[in-house]
Legacy VTK file of the C-alpha trace (Angstrom):
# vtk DataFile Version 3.0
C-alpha trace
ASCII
DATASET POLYDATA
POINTS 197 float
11.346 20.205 3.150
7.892 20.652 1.709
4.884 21.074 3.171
2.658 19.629 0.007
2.769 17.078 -2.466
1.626 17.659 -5.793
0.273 14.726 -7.492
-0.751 15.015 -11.250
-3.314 12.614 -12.803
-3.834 11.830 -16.353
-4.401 9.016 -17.806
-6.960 7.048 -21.011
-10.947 8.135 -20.870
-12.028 4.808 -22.168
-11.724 2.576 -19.810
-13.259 -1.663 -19.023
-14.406 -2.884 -16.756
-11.801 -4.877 -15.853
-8.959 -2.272 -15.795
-11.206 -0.412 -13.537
-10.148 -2.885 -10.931
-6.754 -2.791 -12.058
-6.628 0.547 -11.905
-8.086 0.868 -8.106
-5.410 -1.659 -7.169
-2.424 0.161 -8.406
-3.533 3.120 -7.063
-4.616 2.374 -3.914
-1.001 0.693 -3.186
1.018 3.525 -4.599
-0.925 6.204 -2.624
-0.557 3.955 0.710
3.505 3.749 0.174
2.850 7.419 -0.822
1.339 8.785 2.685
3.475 6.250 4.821
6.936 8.154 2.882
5.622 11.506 3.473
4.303 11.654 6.622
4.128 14.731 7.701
3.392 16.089 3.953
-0.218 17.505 2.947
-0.532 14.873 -0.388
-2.745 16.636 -2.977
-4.111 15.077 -6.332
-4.331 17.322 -9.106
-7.402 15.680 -11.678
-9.444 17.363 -13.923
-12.006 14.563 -13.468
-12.400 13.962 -17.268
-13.785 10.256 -18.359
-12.133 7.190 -17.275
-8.985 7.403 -15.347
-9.357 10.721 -13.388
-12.694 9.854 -11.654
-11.746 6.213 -11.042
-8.698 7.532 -8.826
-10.738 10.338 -7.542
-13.569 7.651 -6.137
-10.455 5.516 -4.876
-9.140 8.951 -2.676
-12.831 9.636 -1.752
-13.405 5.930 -0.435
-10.056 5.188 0.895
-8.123 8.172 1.663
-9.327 11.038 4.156
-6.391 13.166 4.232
-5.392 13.167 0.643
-6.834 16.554 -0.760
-8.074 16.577 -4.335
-8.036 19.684 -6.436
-9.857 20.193 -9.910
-7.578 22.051 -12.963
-10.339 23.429 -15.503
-9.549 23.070 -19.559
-12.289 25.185 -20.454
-15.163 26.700 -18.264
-17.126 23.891 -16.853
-19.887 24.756 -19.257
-17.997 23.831 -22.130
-16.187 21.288 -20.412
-19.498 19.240 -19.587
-20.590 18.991 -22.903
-17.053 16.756 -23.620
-18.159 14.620 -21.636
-19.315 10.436 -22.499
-18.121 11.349 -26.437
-16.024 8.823 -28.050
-15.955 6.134 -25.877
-15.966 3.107 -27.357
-15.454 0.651 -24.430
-17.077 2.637 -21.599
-20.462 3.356 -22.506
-21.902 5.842 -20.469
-23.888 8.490 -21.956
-23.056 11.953 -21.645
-26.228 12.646 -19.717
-24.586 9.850 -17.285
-21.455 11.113 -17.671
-22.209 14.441 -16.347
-24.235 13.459 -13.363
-21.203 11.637 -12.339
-19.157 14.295 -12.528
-21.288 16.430 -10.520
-21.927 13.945 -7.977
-17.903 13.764 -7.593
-17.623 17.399 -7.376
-20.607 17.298 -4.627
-18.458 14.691 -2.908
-15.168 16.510 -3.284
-16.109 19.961 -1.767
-16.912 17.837 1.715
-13.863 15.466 1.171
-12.325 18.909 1.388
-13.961 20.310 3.228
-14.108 23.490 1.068
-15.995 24.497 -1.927
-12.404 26.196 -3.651
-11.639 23.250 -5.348
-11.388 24.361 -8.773
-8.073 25.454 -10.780
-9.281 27.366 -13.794
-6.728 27.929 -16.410
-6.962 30.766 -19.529
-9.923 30.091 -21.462
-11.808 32.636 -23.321
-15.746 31.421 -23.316
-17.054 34.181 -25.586
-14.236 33.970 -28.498
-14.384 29.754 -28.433
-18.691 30.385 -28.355
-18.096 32.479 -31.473
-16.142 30.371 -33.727
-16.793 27.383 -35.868
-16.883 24.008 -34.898
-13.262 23.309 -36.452
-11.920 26.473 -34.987
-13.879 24.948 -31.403
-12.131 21.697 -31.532
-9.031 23.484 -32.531
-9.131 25.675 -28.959
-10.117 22.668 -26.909
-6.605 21.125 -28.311
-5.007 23.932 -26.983
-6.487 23.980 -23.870
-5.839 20.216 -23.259
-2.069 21.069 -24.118
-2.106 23.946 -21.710
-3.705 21.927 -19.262
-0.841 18.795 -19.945
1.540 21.660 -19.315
0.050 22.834 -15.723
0.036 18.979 -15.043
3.630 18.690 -15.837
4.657 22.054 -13.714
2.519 22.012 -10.881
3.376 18.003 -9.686
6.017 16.815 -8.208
4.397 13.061 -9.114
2.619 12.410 -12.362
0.896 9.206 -12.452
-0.317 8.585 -16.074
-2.550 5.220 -16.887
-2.536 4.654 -20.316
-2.509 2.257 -23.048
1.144 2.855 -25.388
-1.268 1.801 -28.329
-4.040 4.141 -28.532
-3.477 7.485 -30.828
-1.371 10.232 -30.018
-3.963 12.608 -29.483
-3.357 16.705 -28.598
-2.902 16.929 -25.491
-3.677 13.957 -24.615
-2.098 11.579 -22.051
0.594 9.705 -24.347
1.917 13.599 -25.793
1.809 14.674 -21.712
4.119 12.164 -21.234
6.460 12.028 -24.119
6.724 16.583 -23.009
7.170 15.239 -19.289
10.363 13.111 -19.805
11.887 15.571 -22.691
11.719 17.955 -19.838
13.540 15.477 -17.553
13.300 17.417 -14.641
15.443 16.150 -11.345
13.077 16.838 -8.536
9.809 15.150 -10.649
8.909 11.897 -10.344
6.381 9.991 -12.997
4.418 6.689 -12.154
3.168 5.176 -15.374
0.414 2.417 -14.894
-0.121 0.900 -18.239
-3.146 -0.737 -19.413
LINES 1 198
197 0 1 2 3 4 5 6 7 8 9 10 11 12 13 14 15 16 17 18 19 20 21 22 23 24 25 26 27 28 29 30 31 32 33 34 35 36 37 38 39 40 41 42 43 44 45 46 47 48 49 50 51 52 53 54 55 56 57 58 59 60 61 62 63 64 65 66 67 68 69 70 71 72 73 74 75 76 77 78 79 80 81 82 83 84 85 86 87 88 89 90 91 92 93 94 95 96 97 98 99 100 101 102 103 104 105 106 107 108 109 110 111 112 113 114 115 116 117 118 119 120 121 122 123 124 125 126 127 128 129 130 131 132 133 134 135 136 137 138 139 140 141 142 143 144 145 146 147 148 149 150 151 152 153 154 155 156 157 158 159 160 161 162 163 164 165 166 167 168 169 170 171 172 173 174 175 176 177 178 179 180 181 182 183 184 185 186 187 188 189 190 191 192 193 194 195 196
């Protein structure tokens, strides 16, 4: 039997009010039934804390869950991640000055959920060659990266919750294409939770 749970998160970055609460619910109930089933299991949640979904389930672990351990998989280097950050939303407005004192305040809070300051997963990103190129070529890596970062999502959980609306765009790598890859792959001993909006 295993001694850890891997628990993938992705899920839409522009999220309402509303669903916020929506969201908590669902979560909160699934990760309950979750630790009561596995016991004796370490139960860690894989986010990479973008907008929306990702830090509305990490504040639900932080709040509610002690023993769940959360883990952060890095797109790009968290230079060049931050400045993603509170673009495009249309529903959520928080700036991306708000945006990324949020996201440092939940890394803050992480390390001593933790209890450890290794909470980061950084995947292959090449800083220098994406600083050198032009904005199209730019937006062109950070597609790849999201894919490769869908794909670590997909092979590193044994659960992937994804909260999504069916109705937005397909984006590149983005949470509806994560998906669609996740059940091609169909794999027997993978489980995925879908929580639509």
């Amino acid at each position: 039997m295993k001694n850890e749970i891997y628990i993938g998160i992705t899920g839409n970055r522009d999220i309402s009010e509303e669903q916020i609460v929506f969201i908590k619910e669902r979560i909160e109930e699934f990760l309950s039934n979750c630790q009561k089933d596995n016991e004796f299991v370490e139960l860690i949640v894989l986010t990479p804390l973008a907008d929306g979904v990702d830090r509305i389930i990490a504040n639900s672990i932080l709040e509610n869950f002690l023993n769940i351990k959360i883990l952060v998989p890095l797109p790009f280097s968290e230079f060049i991640y931050k400045n993603t950050f509170g673009k495009g939303l249309k529903v959520n407005k928080i700036s991306e000055f708000e945006s990324i004192k949020e996201y440092e305040s939940l890394i803050y809070k992480i390390k001593k959920h933790n209890k450890s300051d290794a909470i980061f997963i950084n995947l292959d990103f090449y800083e220098e060659i994406y600083l050198n190129q032009n904005t199209d070529e730019q937006r062109k890596i950070r597609n790849e990266q999201y894919t490769l970062l869908g794909e670590y999502l997909i092979e590193k959980s044994d659960i992937l919750i994804a909260v999504y609306d069916k109705n937005r765009e397909i984006k590149k790598g983005g949470t509806i294409e994560i998906v669609t890859k996740f059940k091609n792959e169909a794999l027997d001993n993978k489980k995925l939770i879908e929580i639509n909006l």
